[in-house]
BAGU-286060 format. One record per residue (C-alpha): residue in one letter; x negated, y negated, z negated. Coordinates in steps of 0.25 Angstrom, whole numbers, padded with zeros to 4 digits, always signed. Layout:
BEGIN
AXYZ/...
***
This chain:
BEGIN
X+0056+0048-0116/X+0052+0052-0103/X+0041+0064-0100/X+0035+0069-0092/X+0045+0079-0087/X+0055+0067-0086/X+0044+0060-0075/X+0042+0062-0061/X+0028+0066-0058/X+0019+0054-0051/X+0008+0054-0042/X-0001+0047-0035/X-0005+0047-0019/X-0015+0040-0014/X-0016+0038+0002/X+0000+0036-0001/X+0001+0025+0011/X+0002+0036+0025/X+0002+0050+0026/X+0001+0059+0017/X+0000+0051+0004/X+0014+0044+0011/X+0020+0057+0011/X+0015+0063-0002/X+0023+0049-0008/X+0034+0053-0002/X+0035+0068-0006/X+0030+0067-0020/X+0041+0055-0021/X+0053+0064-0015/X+0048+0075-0024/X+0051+0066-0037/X+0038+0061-0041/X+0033+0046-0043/X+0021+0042-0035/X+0011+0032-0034/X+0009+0028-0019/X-0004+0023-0016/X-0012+0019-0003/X-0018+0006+0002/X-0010+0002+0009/X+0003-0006+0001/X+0012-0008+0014/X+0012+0007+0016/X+0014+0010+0000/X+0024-0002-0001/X+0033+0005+0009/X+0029+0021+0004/X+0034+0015-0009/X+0049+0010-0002/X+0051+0023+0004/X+0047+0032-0008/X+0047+0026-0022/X+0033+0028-0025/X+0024+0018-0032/X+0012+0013-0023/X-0001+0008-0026/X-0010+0000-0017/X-0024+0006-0018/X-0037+0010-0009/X-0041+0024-0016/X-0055+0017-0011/X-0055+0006-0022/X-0058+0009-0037/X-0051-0003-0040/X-0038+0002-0033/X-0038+0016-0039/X-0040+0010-0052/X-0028+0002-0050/X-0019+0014-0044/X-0022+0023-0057/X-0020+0012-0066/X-0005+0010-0059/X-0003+0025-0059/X-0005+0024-0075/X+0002+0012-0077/X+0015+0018-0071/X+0016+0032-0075/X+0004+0041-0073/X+0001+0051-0063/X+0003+0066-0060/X-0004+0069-0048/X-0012+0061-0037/X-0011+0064-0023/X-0024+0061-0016/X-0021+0059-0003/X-0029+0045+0002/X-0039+0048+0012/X-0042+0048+0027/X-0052+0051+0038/X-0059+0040+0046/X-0065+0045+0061/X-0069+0060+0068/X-0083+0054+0068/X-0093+0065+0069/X-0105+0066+0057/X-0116+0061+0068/X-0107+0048+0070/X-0101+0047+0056/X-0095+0033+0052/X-0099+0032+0039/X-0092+0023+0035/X-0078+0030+0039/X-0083+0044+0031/X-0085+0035+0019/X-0072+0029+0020/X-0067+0043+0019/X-0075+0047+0007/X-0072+0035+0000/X-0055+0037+0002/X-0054+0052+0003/X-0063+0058-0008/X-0065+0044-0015/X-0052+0038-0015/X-0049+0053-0021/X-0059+0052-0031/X-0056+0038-0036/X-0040+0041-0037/X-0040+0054-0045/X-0052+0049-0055/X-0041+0039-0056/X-0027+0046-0059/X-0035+0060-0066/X-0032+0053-0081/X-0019+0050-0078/X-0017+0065-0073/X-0022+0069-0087/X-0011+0060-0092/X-0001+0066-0087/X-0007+0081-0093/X-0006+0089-0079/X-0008+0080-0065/X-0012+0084-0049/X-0024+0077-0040/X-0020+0080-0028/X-0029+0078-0015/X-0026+0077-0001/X-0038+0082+0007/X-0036+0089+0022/X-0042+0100+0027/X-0054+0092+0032/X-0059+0096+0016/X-0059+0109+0019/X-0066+0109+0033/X-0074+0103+0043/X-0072+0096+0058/X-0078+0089+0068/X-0080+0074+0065/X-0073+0077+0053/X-0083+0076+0042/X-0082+0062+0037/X-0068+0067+0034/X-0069+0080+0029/X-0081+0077+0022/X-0072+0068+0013/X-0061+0078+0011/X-0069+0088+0007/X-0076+0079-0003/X-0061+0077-0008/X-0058+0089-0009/X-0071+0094-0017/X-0065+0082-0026/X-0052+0088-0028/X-0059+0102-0030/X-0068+0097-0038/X-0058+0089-0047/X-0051+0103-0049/X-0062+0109-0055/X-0064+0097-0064/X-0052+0097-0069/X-0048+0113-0071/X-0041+0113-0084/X-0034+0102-0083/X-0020+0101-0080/X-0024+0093-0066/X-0021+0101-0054/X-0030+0095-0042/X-0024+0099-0027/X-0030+0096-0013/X-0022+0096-0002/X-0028+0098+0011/X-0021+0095+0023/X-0024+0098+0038/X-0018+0088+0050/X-0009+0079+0045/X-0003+0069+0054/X-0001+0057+0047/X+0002+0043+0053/X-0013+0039+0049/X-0023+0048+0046/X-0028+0049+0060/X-0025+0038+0065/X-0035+0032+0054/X-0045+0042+0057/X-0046+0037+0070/X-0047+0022+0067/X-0031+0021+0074/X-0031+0031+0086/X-0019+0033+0086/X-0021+0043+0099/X-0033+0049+0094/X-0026+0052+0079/X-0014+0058+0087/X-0022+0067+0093/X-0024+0074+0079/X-0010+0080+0079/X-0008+0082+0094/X-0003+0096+0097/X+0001+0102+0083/X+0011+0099+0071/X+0003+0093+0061/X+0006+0091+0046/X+0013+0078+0042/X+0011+0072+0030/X+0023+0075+0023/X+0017+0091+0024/X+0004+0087+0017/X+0015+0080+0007/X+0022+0091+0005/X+0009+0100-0001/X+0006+0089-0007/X+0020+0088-0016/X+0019+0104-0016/X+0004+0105-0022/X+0007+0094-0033/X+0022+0101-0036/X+0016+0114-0040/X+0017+0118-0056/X+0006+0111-0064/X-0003+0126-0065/X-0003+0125-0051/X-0014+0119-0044/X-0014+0118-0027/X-0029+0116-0026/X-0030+0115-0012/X-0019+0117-0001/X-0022+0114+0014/X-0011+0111+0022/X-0011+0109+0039/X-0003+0110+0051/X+0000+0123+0055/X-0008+0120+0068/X-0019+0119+0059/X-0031+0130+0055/X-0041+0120+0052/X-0047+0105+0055/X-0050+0108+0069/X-0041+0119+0073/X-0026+0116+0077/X-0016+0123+0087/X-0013+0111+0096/X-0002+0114+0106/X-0006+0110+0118/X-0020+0109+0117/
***
């Protein structure tokens, strides 16, 4: 009979398609654990699937039908140990006097929704297991303010009071609850998106400095969720070295 000392710990990671969630599969894989992959987009998933083993799951983190469906999978084919919250995005640099609303509801609705929707989902089957992690991937934008920034880092913090939040909830209970908080990160999309496929204007984000890759924010990821079960990471902010804050870099150069 197998237990569960026998099994590989399972996670889920949403966002799963690019980026971070992409390298979170990756590591969590090579480090032995089975993962749910999930992200909108099937073609990305079909091929994150190929390379890594993981299960994936077509699903908008947007759509109550679509989380429905994904924990229903996640339950039908072996349960859960941790979710990795790492869907999300920013839309514009717009400035509050010329706000798009539509584009700051966008970013409510997938970073601190799409959060709420997926761990209300997967917290039963956390108390399944007897112990499990909800781990949420803010960014240093919930932890301070810029210019043209607040659509975006009024979402994040609004994650991250969830997370907080969720952790006060649930002291007691053998669910650890983690945000990680990463500074600039130079993915292949996360500018380039928020600035509607500039792809000179997202560049210009990273010129002059060595940003952190995704991998790096992968690696806290694996390490914060590896800890012994009476450990709990509640929030560890992670940025380039060029970094001191969200509008202060050393560029070289400049």
């Amino acid at each position: 009979m197998t237990t569960s000392a026998d099994r590989p710990r399972r996670a889920l990671v949403t966002g799963a398609s690019s980026g971070i969630g992409a390298a979170t599969v990756r590591r969590l894989r090579a480090d032995g654990w089975d993962v749910v992959a999930t992200a909108r987009r099937a073609d990305r998933l079909a091929a994150l699937a190929d390379q890594t083993g993981a299960d994936v799951v077509v699903a908008d983190v947007t759509r109550d039908e679509d989380v429905d469906a994904l924990v229903a999978h996640v339950r039908g084919t072996g349960g859960l140990d941790a979710v990795v919250n790492n869907a999300g995005g920013a839309l514009g640099q717009d400035t509050v006097e010329d706000a798009d609303l539509d584009g700051w509801r966008t970013m409510y609705e997938l970073n601190v929704l799409g959060t709420l929707r997926v761990t209300k989902g997967v917290l039963p089957l956390l108390r399944e297991r007897g112990q499990g992690d909800v781990l949420v991937v803010t960014s240093t934008a919930a932890h301070g303010a810029y210019p043209g920034g607040a659509g975006y880092t009024g979402a994040k913090h609004a994650e991250r009071m969830l997370a907080t939040t969720l952790r006060w909830e649930l002291v007691g209970e053998p669910i650890r609850v983690i945000e990680i908080a990463p500074g600039a990160v130079a993915t292949e999309e996360f500018s380039l998106v928020r600035f509607a496929g500039d792809a000179e204007r997202a560049a210009q984000v990273y010129e002059g400095y060595q940003p952190l890759l995704a991998q790096d924010v992968a690696d806290t990821i694996a390490w914060s969720l590896s800890r012994p079960s009476h450990v709990n990471v509640d929030l560890l902010v992670v940025r380039p070295r060029a970094q001191a804050n969200n509008t202060t870099i050393a560029r070289t150069g400049v």
